[in-house]
SENUDO-742573 format. One line per 3 residues: number of its first residue (from 1); their letters; for each residue x, y, z of N, C-alpha, C. Coordinates in steps of 0.001 Angstrom, whole numbers. Example, Ala and Ser with C-alpha at 12.3 -4.5 7.8 and 13.67 -1.06 7.14 Angstrom:
! residues 2
1	AS	13190:-5690:7800:12300:-4500:7800:13200:-3300:7800  12850:-2250:7080:13670:-1060:7140:12900:30:7870
***
This chain:
! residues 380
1	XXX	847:-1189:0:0:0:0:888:1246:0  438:2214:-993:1408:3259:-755:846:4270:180  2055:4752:508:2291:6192:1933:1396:7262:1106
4	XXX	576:7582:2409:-260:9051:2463:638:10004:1404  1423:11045:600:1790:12263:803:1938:12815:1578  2644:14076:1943:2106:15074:3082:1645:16225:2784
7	XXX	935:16578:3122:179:17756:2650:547:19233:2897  1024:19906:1690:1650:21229:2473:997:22208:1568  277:23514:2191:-569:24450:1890:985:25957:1741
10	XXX	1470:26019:1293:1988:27375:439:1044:28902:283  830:29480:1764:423:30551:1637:1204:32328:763  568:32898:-176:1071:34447:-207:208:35459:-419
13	XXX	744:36854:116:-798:37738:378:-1041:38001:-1122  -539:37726:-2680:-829:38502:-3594:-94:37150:-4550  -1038:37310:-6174:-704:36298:-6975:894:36862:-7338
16	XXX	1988:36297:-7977:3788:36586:-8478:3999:35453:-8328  4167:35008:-9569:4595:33897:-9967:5910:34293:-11474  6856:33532:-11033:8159:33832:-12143:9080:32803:-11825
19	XXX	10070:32820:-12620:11057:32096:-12497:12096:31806:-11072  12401:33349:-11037:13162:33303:-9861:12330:33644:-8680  11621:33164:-8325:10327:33429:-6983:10586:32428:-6188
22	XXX	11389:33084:-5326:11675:31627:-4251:10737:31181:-3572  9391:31513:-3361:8209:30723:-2922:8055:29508:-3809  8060:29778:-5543:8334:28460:-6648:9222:27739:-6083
25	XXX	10568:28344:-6042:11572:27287:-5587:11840:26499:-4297  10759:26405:-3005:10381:25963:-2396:9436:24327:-2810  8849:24705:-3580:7605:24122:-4644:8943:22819:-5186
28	XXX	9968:23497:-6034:10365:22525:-5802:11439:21803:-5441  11771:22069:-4380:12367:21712:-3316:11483:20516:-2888  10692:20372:-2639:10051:19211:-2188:9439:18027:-3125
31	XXX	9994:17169:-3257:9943:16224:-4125:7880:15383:-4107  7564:15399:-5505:6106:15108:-5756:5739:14087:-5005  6611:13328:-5347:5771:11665:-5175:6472:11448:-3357
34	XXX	7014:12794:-2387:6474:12643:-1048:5374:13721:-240  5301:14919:-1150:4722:16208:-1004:3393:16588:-1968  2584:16723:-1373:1534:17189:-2012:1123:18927:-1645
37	XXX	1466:19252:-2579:2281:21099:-2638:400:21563:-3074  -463:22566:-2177:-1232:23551:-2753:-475:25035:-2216  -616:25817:-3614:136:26814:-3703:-1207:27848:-3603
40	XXX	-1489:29146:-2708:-2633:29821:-2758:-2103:31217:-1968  -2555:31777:-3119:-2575:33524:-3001:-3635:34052:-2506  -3556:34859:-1456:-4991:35976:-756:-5655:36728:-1948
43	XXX	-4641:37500:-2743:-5136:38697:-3501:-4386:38380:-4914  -5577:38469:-5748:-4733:38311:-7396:-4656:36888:-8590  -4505:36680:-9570:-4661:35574:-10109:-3882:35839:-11340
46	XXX	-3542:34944:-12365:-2946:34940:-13018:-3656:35683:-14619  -3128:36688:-15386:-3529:36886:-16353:-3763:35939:-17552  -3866:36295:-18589:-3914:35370:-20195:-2260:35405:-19995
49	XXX	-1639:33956:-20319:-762:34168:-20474:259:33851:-19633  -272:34290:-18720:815:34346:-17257:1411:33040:-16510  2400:33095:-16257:2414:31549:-15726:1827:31224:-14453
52	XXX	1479:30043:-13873:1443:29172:-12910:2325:28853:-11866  1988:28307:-10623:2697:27647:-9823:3132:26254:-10512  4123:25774:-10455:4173:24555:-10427:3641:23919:-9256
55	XXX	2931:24117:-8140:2473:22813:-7155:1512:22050:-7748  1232:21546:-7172:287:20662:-7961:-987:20621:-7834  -1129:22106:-6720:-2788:22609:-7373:-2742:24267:-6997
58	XXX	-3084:25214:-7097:-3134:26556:-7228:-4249:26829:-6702  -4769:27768:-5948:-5780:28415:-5525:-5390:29774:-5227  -6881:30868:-5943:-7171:32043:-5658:-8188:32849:-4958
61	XXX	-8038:32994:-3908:-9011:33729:-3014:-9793:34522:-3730  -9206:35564:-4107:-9465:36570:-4909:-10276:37871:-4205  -9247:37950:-3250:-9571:39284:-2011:-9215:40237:-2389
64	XXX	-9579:41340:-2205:-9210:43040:-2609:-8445:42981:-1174  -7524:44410:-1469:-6453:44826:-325:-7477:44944:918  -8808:45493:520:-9597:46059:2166:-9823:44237:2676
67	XXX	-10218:43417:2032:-10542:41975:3004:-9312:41199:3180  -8526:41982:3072:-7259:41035:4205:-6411:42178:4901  -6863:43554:5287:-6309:44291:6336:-7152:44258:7382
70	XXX	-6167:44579:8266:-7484:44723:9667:-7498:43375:10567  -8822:43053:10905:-8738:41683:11550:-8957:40486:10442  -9126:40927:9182:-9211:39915:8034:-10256:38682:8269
73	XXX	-11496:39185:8813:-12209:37832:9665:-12994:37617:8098  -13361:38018:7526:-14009:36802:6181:-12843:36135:5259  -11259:36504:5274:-10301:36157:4470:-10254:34947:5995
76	XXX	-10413:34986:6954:-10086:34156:7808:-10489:32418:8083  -12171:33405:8019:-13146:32293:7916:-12679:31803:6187  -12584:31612:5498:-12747:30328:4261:-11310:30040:4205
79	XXX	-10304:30435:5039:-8910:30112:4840:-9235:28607:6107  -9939:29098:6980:-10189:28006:7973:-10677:26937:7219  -12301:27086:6704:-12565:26219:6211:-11754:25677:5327
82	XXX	-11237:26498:4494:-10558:25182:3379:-9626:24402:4556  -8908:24941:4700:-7475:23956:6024:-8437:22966:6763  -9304:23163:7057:-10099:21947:8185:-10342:20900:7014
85	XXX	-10727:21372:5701:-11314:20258:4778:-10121:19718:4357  -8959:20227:4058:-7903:19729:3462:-6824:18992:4237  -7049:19715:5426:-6214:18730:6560:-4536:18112:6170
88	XXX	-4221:19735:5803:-2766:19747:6029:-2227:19856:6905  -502:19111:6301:84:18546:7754:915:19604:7969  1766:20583:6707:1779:21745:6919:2269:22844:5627
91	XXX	2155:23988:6720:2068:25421:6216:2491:26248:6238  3158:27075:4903:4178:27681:4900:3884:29038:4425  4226:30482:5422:3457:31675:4666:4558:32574:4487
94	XXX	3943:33852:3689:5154:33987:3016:4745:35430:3640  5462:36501:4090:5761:37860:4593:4196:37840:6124  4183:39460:6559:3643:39285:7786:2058:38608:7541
97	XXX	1464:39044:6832:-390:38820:6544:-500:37526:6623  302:36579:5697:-155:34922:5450:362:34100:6873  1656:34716:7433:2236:34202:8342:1052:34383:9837
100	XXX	735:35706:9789:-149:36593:11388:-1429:35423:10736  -1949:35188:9773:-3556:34387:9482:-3197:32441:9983  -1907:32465:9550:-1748:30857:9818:-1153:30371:11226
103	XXX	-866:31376:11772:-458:31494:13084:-1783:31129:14027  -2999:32092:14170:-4000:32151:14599:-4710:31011:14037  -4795:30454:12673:-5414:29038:12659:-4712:28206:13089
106	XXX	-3178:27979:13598:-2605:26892:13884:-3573:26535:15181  -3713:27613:16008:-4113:27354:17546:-5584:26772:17424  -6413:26552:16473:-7298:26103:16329:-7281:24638:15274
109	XXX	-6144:24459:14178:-6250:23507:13462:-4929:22326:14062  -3869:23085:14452:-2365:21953:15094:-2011:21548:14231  -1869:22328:13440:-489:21801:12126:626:21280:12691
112	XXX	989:20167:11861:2886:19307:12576:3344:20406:12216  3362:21041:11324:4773:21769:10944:4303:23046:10765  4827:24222:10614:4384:25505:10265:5973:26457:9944
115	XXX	5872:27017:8929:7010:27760:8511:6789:28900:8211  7051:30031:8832:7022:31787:7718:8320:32323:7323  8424:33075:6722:8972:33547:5908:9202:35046:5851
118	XXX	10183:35808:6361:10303:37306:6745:11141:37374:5315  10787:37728:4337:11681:38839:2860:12530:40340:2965  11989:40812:4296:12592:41875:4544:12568:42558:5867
121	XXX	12267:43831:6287:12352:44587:7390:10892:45500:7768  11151:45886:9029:9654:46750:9142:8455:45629:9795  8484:44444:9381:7139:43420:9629:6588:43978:11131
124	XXX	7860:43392:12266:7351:43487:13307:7995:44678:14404  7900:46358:13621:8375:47008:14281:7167:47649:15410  5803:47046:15132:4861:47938:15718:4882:47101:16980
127	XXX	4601:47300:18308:4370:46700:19643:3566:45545:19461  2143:46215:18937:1044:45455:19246:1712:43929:18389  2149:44383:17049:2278:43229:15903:3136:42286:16807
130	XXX	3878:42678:17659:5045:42001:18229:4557:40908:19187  3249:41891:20137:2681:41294:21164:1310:40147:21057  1244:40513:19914:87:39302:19485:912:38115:18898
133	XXX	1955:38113:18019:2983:37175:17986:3612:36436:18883  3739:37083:19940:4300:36318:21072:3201:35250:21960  1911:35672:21618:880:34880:21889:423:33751:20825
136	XXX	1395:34008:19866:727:32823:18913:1735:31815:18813  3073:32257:18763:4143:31109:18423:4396:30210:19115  3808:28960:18710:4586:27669:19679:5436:26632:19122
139	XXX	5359:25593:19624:7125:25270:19151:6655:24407:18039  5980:24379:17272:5880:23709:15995:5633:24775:14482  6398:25922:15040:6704:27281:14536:7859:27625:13954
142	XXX	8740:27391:12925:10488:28516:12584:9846:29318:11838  10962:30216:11937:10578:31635:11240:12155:31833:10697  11806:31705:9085:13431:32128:8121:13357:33778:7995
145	XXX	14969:33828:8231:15206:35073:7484:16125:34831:6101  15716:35613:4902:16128:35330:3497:17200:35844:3740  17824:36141:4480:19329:36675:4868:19932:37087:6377
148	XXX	21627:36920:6385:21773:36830:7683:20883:38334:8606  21011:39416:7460:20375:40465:8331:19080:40264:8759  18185:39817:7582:16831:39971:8033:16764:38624:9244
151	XXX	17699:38154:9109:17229:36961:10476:17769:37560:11820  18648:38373:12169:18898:39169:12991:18004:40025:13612  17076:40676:12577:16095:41662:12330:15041:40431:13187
154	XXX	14703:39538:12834:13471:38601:13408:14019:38563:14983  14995:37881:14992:15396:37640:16639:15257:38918:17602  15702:40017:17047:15632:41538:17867:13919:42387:18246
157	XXX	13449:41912:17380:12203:42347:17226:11309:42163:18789  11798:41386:19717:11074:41081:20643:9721:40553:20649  9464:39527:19178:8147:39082:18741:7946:37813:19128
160	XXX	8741:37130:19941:9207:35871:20015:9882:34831:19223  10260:35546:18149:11411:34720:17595:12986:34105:18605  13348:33540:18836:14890:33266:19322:15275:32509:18208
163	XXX	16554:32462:19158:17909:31772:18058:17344:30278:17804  16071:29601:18984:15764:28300:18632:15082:28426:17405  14037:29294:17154:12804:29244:16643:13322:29749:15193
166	XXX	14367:30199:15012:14340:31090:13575:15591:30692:13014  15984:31180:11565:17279:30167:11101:17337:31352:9885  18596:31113:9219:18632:31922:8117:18752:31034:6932
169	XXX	17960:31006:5949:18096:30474:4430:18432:31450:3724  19428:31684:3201:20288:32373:2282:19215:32818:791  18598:34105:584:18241:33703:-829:19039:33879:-1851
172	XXX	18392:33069:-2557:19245:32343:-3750:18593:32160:-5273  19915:32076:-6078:19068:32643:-7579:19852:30745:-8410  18723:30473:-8647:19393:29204:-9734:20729:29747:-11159
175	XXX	21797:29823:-10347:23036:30050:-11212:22977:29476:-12532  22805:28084:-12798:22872:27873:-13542:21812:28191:-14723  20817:28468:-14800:19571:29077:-15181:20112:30322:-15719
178	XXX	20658:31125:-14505:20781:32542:-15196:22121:32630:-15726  22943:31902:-15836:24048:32141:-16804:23706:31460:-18046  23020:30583:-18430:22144:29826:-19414:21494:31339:-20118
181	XXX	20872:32025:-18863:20056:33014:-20043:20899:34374:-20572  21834:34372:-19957:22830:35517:-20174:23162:35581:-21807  23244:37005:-22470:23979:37086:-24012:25225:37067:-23654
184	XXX	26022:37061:-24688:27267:37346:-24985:26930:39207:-24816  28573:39215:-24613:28669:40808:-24278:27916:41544:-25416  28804:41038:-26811:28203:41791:-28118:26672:42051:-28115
187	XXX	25929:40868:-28079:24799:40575:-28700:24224:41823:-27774  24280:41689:-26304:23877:42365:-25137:23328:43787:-25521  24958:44210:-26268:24713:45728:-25942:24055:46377:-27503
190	XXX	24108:45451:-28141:23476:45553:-29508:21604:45538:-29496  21786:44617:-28203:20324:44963:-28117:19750:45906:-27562  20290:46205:-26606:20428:47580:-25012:20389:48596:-26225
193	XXX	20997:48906:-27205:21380:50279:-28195:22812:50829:-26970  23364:50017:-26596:24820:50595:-26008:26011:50303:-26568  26918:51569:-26858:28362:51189:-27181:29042:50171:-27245
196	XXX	29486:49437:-28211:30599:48783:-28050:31412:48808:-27546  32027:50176:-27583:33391:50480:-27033:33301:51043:-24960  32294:51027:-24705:32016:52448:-23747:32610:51374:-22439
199	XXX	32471:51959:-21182:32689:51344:-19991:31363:51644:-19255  30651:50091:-19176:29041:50555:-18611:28907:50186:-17191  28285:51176:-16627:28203:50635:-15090:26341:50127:-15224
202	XXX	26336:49283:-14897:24798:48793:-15068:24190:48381:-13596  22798:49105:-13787:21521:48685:-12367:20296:48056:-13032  19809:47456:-12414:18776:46463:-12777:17791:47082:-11407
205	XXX	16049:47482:-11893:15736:47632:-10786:14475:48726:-11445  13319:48331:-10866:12277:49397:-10963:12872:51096:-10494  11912:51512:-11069:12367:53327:-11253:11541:53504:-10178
208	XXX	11816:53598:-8481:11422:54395:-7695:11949:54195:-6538  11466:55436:-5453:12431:56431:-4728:13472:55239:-4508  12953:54174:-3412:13617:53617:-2392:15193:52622:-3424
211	XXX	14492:52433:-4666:15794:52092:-5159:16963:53133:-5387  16911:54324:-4992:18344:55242:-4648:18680:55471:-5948  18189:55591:-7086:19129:55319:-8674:19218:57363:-8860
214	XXX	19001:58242:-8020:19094:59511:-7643:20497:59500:-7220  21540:59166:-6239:22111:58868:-5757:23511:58715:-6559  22928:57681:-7857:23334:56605:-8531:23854:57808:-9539
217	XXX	22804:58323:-10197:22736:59693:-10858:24190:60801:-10931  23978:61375:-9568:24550:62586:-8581:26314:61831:-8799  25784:60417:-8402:27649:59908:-8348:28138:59795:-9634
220	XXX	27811:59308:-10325:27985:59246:-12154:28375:60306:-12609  27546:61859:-11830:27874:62984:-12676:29249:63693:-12344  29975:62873:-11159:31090:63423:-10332:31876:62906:-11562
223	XXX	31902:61717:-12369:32994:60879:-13045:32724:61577:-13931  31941:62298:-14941:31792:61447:-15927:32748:62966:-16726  33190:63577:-16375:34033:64619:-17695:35480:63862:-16966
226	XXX	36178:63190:-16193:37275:62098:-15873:37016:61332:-16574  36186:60463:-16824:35971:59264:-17851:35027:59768:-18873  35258:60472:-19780:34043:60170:-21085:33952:58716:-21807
229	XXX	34782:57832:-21259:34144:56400:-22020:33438:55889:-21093  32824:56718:-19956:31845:55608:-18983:30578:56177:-19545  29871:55205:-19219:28199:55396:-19852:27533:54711:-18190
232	XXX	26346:54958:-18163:25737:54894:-17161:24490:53947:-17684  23368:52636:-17625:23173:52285:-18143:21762:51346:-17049  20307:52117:-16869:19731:51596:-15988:18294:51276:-16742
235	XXX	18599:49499:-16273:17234:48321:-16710:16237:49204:-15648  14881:49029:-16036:13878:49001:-15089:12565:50387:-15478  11744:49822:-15083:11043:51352:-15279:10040:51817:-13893
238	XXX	9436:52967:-13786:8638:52958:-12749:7903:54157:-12840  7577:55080:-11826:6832:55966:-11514:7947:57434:-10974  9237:57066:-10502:10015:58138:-10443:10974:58455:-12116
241	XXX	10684:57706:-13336:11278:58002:-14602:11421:59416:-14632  10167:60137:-14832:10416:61930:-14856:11356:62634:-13975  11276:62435:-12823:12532:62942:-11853:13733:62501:-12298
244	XXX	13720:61488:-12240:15054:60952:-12968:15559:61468:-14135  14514:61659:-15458:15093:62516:-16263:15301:63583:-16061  14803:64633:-15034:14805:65562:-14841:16374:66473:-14237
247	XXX	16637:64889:-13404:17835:64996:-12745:19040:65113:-13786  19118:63891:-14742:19665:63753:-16055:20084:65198:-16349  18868:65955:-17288:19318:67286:-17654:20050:68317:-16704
250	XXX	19058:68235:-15400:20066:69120:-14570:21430:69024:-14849  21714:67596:-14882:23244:67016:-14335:23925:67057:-15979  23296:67162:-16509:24099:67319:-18440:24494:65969:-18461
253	XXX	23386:65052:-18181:23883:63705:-18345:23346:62918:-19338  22571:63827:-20339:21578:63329:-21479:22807:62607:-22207  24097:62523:-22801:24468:61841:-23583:25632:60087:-22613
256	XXX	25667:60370:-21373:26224:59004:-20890:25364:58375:-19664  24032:58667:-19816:22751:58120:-19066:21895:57420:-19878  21382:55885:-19650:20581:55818:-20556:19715:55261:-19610
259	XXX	18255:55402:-19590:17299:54707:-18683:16111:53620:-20163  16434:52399:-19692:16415:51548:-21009:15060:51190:-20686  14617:51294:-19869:12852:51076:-19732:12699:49481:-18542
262	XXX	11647:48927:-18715:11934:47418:-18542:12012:46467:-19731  12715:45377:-19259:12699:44560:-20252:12491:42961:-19420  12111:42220:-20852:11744:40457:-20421:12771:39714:-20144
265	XXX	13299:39462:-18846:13981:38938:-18441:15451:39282:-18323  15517:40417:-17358:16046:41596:-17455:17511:40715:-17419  17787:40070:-16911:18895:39018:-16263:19661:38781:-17923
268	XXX	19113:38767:-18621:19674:38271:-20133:20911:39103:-20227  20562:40501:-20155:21780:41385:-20277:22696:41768:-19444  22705:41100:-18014:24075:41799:-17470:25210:41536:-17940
271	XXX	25453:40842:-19060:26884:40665:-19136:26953:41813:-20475  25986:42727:-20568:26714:44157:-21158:26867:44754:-20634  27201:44518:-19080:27869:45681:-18320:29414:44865:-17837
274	XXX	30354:46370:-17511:31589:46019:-17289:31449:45690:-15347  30184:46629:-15273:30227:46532:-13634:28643:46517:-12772  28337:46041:-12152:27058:46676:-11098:26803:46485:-10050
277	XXX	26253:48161:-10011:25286:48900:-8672:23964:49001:-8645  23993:48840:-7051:22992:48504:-6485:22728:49762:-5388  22552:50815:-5490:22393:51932:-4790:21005:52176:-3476
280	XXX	20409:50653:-3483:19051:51035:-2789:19104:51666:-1273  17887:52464:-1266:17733:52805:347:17681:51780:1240  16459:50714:901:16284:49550:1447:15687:48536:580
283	XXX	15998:47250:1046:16147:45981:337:15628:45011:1160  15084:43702:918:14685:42900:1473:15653:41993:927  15117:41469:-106:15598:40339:-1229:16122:40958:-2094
286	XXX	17809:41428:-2157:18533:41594:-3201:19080:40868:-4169  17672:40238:-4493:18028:39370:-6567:18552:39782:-7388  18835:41174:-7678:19426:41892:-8572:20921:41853:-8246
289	XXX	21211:42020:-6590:22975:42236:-6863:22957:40502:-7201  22019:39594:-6748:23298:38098:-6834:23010:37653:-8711  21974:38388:-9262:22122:38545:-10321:22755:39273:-11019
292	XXX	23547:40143:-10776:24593:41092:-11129:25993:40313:-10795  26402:39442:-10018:27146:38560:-9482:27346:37282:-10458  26563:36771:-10987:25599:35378:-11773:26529:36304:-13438
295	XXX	26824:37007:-13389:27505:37580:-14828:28776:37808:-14500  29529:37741:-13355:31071:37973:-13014:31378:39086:-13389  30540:39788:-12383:30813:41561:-12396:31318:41940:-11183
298	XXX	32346:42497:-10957:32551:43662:-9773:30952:44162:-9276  30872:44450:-8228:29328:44837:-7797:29492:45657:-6643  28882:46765:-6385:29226:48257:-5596:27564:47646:-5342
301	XXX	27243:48363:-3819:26586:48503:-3185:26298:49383:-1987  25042:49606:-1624:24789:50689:-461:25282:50067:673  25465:50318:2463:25147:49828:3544:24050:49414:3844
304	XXX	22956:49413:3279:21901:49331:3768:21931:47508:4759  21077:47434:5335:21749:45592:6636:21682:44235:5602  20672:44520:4043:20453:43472:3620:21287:43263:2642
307	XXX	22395:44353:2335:23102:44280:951:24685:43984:1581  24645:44731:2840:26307:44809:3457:26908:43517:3833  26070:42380:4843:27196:41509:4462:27361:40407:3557
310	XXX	26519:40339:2210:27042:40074:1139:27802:40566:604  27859:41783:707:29019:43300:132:30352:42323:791  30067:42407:2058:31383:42255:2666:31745:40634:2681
313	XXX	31145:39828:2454:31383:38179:2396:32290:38105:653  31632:38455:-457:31946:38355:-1913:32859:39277:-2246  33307:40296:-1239:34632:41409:-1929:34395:42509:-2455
316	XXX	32879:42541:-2555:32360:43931:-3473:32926:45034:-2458  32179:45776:-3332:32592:47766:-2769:31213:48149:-1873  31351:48853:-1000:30381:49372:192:30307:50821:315
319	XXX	29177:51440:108:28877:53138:-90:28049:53223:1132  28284:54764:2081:27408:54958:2792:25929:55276:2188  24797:54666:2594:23521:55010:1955:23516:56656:1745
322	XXX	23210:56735:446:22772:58430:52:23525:58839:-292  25006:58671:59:26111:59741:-278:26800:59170:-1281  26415:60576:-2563:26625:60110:-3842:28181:60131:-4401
325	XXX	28921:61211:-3320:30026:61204:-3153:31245:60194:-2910  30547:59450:-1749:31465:58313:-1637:31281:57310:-2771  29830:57033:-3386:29972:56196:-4309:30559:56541:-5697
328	XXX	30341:57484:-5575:31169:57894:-7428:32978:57994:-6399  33743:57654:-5528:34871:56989:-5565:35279:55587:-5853  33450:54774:-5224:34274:53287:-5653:33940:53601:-7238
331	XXX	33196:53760:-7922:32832:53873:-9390:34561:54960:-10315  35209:55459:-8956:36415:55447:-9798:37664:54544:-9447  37131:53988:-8752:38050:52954:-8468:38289:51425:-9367
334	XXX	36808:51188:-9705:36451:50411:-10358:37042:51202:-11761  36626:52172:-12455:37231:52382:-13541:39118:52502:-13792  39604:52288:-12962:41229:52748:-12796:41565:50952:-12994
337	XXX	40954:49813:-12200:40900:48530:-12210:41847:48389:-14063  43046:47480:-13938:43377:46749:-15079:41871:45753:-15450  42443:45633:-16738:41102:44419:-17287:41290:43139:-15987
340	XXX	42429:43027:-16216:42574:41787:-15467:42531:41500:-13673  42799:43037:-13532:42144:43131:-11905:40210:43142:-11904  39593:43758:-12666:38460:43727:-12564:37565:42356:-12954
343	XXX	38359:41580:-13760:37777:40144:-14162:37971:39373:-12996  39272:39275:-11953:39202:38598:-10825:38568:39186:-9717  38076:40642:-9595:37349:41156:-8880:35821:40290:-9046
346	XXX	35291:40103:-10244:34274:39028:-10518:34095:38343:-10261  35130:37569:-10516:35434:35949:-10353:35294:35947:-8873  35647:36181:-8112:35499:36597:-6278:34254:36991:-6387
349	XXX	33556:37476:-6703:32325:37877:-6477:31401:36557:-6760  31488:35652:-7847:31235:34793:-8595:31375:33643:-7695  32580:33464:-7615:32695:32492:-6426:32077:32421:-5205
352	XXX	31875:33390:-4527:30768:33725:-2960:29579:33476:-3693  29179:33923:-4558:27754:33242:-5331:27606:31743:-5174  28049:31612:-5414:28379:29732:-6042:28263:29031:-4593
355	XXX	29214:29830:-3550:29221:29089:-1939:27921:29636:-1372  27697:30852:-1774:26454:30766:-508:25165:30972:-1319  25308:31364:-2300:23725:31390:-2693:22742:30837:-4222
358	XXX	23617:29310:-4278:22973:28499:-4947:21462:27854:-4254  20662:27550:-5483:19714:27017:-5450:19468:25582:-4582  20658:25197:-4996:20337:23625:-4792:20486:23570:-3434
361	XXX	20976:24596:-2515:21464:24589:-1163:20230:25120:-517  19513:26307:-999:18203:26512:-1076:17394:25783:-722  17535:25207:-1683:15990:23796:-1591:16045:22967:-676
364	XXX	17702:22047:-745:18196:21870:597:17802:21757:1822  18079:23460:1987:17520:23670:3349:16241:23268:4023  15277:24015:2916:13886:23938:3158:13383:22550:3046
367	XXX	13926:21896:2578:13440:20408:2435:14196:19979:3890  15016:20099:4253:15356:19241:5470:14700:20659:6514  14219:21702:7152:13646:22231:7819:12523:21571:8037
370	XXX	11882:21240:7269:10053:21124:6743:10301:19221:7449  11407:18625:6805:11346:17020:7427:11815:16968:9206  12420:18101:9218:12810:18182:10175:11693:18440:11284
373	XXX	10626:19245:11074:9558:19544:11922:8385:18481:11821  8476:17546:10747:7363:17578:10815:7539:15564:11577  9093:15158:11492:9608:14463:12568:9208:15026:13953
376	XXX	9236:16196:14253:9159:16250:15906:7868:16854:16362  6946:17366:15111:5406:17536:14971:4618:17115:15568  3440:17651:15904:2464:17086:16552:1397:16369:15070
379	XX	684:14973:15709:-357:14541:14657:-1385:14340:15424  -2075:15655:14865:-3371:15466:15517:-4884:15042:14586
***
């Protein structure tokens, strides 16, 4: 007779589904024929077109932002019911909303296992958020941080996380995937409409405030009559574009600025840059620098807690947040670099990729966390 499955419910407050979505790569991390994976979003669904979870069943609430703020009691009630009918063994949520809803049904349903998931900072700075947490977590509870900071950030919070209850899983980008999708330099910049010849410092990253590309701007304009072969060269689009151009002209940077819009699968082109920055205010999940890394680039970054000690583990360069000054020094430092100092500056960068933030170590984890709890689990 064959073994039950185990049943694991994959909570997130909003449909995002992509390639590199480490909630997917959780999905599969856990092997089919022992895991029976439902993957279900609070708010949102997939367009024409759009991809899927791979679990092996998908569900959409299909809540507006007002029915899951607050006390969320009708997103509550049918999250109950489904879990009582489905009678999973466990459940994994992803930032504060899915984590604060599965918390409060644990104490009523006794999941073996239960896992959340902190992406960044801020979750549990409010008292109350802290103090109702501390009333919910019991020991069939971890709580990851996607990095050593944000797991620091969980333990300090005074929410009841400790060093027992919480662990850090490194996030992580499938290397091999994204060097698979990478162009050749040529093709890259032929497509970008960038120089052949130029020296490009490249950012990957939606156009607004908190990504710092102002900053990014201000420091560029310190170099750029020292280097006229540097070009400045930023993937992404958003809602601060006009300021940004605006800044541009101020700064007479219309001919070695280019803001390239977004593009499909933005990851294709870093290897038409000679270098990249990552200038953000704040960061949760910095996919972009270990994808900027994933092309064997030198990589400059802010202080901010979620970028610095990767900065400082892989060899990169470290800017005080905001000051556009200090960063247009590493950006001349980096340009002074022989070819051959800046290719092993990569390669070091490349290498700390490879040790700490592969996929397969990823999955890894979460697969032995999840066996790990649900060994010392309650079955009720």
């Amino acid at each position: 007779m064959s073994q039950r499955r185990i049943k694991v419910l994959q909570l997130q407050n909003y449909y995002n589904v992509n390639a590199s979505d480490l909630a997917e790569q959780i999905v599969q991390a856990l092997p089919a024929e022992r895991y029976d994976v439902t993957t279900a979003f609070l708010r949102g669904r997939p367009g024409p077109g759009e991809p899927v979870s791979k679990a092996g069943r998908s569900i959409y609430f299909g809540y507006r932002q007002s029915q899951v703020s607050g006390l969320r009691l009708r997103a509550l009630w049918a999250l109950y019911k489904h879990c009582r009918e489905e009678r999973y063994d466990a459940v994994i949520g992803h930032r504060f909303k899915p984590v604060n809803m599965l918390m409060l049904l644990n104490k009523l349903l006794g999941f073996r296992a239960c896992i959340g998931v902190a992406h960044g900072f801020g979750e549990y700075d409010r008292s109350f958020r802290c103090w109702t947490v501390r009333q919910l977590v019991t020991s069939n509870w971890r709580l990851v941080g996607v990095s050593r900071a944000v797991r620091n950030y969980l333990v300090d919070a005074k929410a009841g996380f400790t060093s027992a209850n919480t662990c850090q899983i490194n996030n992580a980008i499938d290397i091999d995937r994204a060097e698979g999708l990478q162009l050749p330099r040529a093709s890259a910049r032929e497509l970008l409409g960038l120089p052949a010849d130029a020296f490009v410092f490249g950012a990957i990253g939606r156009l607004v405030p908190v990504k710092g590309h102002v900053h990014l701007l201000r420091a560029f304009a310190e170099i750029k009559d020292e280097w006229p072969g540097a070009l400045l060269a930023i993937i992404g689009e958003g809602r601060s574009r006009a300021e940004l151009e605006a800044v541009i002209a101020e700064l007479e940077l219309d001919g070695c600025v280019r803001l390239l819009g977004a593009r499909d699968d933005a990851l294709q082109y870093v290897r038409a840059f000679d270098s990249f920055v990552m200038p953000s205010l704040s960061e949760g999940l910095p996919l972009a620098l270990l994808e900027g890394m994933s092309g064997h680039l030198p990589v400059i970054g802010s202080d901010i807690p979620s970028l610095k000690p990767i900065l400082e583990d892989c060899g990169g360069r470290i800017f005080p947040t905001r000051q556009h000054v200090a960063l247009a020094e590493h950006l001349r430092a980096v340009m002074a670099l022989t070819d051959s100092e800046r290719i092993a500056e990569g390669e070091r960068a490349y290498g700390y990729l490879r040790r700490a933030h592969s996929i397969e170590d990823f999955r890894r984890q979460y697969r032995e966390l999840l066996a790990g709890l649900l060994e010392g689990g309650r079955n009720d």
